[in-house]
VOBA-1610 file (N, C-alpha, C; in pm, whole numbers, padded with zeros to 5 digits, always signed):
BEGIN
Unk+00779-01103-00172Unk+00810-00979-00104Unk+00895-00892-00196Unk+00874-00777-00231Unk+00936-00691-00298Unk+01050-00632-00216Unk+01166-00564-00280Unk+01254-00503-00193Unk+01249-00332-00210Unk+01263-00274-00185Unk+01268-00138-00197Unk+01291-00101-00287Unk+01412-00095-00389Unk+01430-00111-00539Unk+01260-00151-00629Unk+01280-00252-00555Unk+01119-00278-00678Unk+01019-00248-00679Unk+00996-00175-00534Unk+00901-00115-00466Unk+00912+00076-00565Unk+00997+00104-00595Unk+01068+00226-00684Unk+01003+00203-00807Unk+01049+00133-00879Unk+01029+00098-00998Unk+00849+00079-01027Unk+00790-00018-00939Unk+00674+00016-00986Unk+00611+00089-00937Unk+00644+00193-00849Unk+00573+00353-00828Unk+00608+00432-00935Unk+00702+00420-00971Unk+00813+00475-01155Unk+00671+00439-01215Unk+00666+00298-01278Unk+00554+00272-01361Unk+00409+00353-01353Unk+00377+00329-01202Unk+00286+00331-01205Unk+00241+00461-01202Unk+00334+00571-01206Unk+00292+00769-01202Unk+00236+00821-01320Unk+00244+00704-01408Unk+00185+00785-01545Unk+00052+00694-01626Unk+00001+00608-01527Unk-00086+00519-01502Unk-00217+00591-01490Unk-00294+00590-01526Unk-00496+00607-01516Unk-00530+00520-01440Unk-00587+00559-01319Unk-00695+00487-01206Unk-00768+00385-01264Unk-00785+00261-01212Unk-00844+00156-01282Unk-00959+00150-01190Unk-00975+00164-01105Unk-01123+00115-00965Unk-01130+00255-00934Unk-01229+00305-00853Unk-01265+00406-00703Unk-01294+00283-00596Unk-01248+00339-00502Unk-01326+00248-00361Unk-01385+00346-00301Unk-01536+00337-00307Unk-01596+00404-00197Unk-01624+00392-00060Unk-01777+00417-00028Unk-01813+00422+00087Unk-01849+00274+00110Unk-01880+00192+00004Unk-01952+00046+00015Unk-01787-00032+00088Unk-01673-00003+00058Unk-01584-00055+00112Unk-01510-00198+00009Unk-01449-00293+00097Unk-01408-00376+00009Unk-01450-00471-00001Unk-01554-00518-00077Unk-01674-00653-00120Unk-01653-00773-00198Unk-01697-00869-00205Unk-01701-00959-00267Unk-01660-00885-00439Unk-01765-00792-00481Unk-01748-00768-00669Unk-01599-00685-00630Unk-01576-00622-00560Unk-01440-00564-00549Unk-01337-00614-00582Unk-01310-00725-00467Unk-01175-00788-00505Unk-01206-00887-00630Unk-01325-00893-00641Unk-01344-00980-00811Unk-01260-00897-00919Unk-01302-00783-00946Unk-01279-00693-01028Unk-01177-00618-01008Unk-01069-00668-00860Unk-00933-00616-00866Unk-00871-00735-00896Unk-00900-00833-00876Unk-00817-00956-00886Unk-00848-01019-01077Unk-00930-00949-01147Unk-00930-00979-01308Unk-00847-00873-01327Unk-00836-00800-01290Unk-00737-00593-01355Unk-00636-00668-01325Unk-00577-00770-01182Unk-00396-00755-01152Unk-00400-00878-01263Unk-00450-00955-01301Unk-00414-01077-01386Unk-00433-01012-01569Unk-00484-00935-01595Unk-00458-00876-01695Unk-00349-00760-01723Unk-00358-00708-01615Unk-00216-00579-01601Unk-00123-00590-01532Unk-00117-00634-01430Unk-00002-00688-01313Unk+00005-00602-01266Unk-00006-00427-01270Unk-00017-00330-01212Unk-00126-00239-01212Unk-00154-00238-01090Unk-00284-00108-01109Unk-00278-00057-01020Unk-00383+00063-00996Unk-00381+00185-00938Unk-00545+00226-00924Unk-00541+00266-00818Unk-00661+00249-00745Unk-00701+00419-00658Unk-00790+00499-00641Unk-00857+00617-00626Unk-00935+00552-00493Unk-00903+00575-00369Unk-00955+00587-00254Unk-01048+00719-00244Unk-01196+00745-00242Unk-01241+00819-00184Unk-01233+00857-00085Unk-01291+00997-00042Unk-01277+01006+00121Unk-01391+00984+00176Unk-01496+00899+00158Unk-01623+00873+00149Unk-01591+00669+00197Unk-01474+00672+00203Unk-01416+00481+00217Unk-01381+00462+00333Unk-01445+00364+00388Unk-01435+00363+00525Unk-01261+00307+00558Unk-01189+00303+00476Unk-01028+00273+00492Unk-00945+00353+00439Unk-00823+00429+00499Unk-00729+00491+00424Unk-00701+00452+00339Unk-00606+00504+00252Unk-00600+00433+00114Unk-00447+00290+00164Unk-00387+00364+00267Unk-00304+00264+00340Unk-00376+00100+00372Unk-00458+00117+00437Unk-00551+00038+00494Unk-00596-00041+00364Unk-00653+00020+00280Unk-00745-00066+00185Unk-00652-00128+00100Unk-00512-00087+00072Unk-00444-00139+00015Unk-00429-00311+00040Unk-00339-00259+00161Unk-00326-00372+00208Unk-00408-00523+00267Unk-00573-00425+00259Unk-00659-00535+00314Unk-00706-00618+00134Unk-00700-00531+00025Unk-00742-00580-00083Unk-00596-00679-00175Unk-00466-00587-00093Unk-00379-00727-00161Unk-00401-00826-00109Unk-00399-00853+00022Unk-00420-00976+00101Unk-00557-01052+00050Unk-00658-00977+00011Unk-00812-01056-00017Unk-00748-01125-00173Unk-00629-01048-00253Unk-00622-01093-00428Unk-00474-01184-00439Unk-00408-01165-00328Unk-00271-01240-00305Unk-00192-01169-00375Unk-00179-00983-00392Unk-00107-00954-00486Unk-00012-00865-00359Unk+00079-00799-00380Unk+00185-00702-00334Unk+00128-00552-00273Unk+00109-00503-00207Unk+00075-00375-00183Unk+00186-00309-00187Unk+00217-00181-00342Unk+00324-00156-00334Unk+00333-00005-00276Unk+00230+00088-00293Unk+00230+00200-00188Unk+00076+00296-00179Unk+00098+00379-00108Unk-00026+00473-00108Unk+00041+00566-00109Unk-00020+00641-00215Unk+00041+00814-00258Unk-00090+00930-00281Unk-00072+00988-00158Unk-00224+01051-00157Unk-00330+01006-00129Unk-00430+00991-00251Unk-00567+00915-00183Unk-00607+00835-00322Unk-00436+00777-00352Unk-00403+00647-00397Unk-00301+00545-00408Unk-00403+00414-00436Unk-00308+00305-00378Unk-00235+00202-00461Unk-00113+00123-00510Unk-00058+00110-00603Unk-00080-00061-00579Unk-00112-00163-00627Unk-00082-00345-00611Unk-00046-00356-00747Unk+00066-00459-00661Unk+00122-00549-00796Unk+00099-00668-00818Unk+00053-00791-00934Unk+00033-00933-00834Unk+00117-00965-01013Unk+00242-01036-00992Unk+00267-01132-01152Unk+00159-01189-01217Unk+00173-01203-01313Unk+00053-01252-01406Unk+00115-01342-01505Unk+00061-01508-01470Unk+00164-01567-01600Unk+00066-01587-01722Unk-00049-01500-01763Unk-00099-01486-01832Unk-00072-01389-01943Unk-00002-01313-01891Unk+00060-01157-01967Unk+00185-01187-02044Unk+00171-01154-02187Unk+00278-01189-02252Unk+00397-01107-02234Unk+00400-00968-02222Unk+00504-00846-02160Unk+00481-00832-01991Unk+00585-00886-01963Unk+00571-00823-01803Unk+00609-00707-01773Unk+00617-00635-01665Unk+00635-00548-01610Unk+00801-00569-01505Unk+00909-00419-01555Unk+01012-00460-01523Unk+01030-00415-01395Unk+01078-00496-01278Unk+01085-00465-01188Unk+01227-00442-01122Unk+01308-00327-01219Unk+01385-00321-01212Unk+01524-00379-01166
//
């Protein structure tokens, strides 16, 4: 569980970040959380472009795709959504202030 502080910090990180996925209209699928759950174990942070064409707010999809990857849903800003999941694969982590 993140605390508010850390919840800061990686919205900090993550504002100057490039969209890694779109979620469209197909929703959140099997290749989805495949291909969010290889991005959080290579980056530990990503950032994600909710269409308005997705059958979930970007609130919604957040939280239904951390729960499908076991990672953090750290916010939705606009019509995008921020997860964090540690990675003990990553030689530089990400500071969580």
């Amino acid at each position: 569980m993140l605390t508010s502080k850390q919840r800061a910090a990686l919205r900090s990180a993550a504002s100057s970040m490039e969209t890694v996925f779109q979620l469209g209209k197909d929703g959140i699928g099997d290749g989805f959380v495949e291909s969010v759950d290889k991005a959080l174990t290579a980056r530990e942070l990503i950032k994600i472009t909710v269409l308005k064409t997705a059958p979930y707010t970007p609130r919604e999809a957040g939280e239904r795709t951390a729960a499908a990857t076991g990672a953090e849903f750290v916010a939705a800003i606009g019509s995008k959504m921020i997860l964090y999941r540690y990675s003990k694969s990553k030689a530089e982590h990400i500071s969580l202030g």
